[in-house]
Residue, then its C-alpha position, 0 to 999 in steps of 0.5 A: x721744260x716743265x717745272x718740277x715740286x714746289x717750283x711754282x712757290x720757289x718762283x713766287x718767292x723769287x718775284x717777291x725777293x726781286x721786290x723787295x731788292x728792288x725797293x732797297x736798292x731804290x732806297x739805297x740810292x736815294x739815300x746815297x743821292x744826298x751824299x753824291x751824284x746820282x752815277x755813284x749813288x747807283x754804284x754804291x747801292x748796287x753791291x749791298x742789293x746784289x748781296x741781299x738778292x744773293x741770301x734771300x734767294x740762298x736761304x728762302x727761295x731755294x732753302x740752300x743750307x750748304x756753306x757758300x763757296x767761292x764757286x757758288x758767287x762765281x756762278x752767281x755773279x756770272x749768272x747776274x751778268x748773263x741774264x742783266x745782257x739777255x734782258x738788254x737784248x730781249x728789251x732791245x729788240x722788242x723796242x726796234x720791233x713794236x712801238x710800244x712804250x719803254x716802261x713796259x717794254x722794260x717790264x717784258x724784258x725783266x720777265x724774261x730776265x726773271x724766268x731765265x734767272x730763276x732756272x740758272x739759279x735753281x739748277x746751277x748756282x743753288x742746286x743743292x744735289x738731292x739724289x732722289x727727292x720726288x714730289x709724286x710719292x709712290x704707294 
């Protein structure tokens, strides 16, 4: 499947957004860990990065202007959750697999994770309809 336009700045943009949710949602956590234990700090962090990963993505990755509705979270959070199994399946098997340590494991599963989340987000929770767009302009 090739990737069409100003995908590869739109994919560049959704590693970064991935950063910087995960650097608040760290921070979240370590602030809630001085309030409570560590399972409800994790819990209590979670909702605010999904939302920032939801609007990040939303408005600067994939420029999608039109009003949220309840079917666009729908898709979203269904996606979140798909893509959250495929990553605990792809990080999974490679353990069984290889012998290789499970931080970077983690980072392969994440990738694949990424990129299976970046095409569900851009053609069916962000997709924003436009009939005709085309990156070759024909002269």
């Amino acid at each position: 499947m090739a990737l069409f336009c100003d995908d590869y700045g739109k994919l560049l943009r959704f590693a970064a957004v991935g950063l910087i949710v995960m650097a608040v949602f760290m921070a979240l956590n370590a602030m809630f860990g001085f309030l409570m234990d560590q399972q409800a700090a994790f819990f209590c962090a979670y909702p605010p990065a999904l939302l920032l990963h939801f609007s990040l993505n939303k408005y600067w990755t994939f420029a999608n202007r039109e009003k949220i509705s309840v079917k666009q979270l729908y898709t979203y959070l269904i996606t979140v959750v798909i893509t959250f199994f495929i990553q605990w399946l792809v990080f999974t098997l490679i353990c069984r697999w290889f012998l290789w340590p499970a931080w970077f494991v983690a980072g392969l599963a994440n990738l694949a994770q990424m990129l299976i989340s970046f095409i569900m987000m851009k053609f069916r929770v962000f997709d924003s309809h436009r009939v005709g767009e085309n990156c070759i302009k024909n002269t």
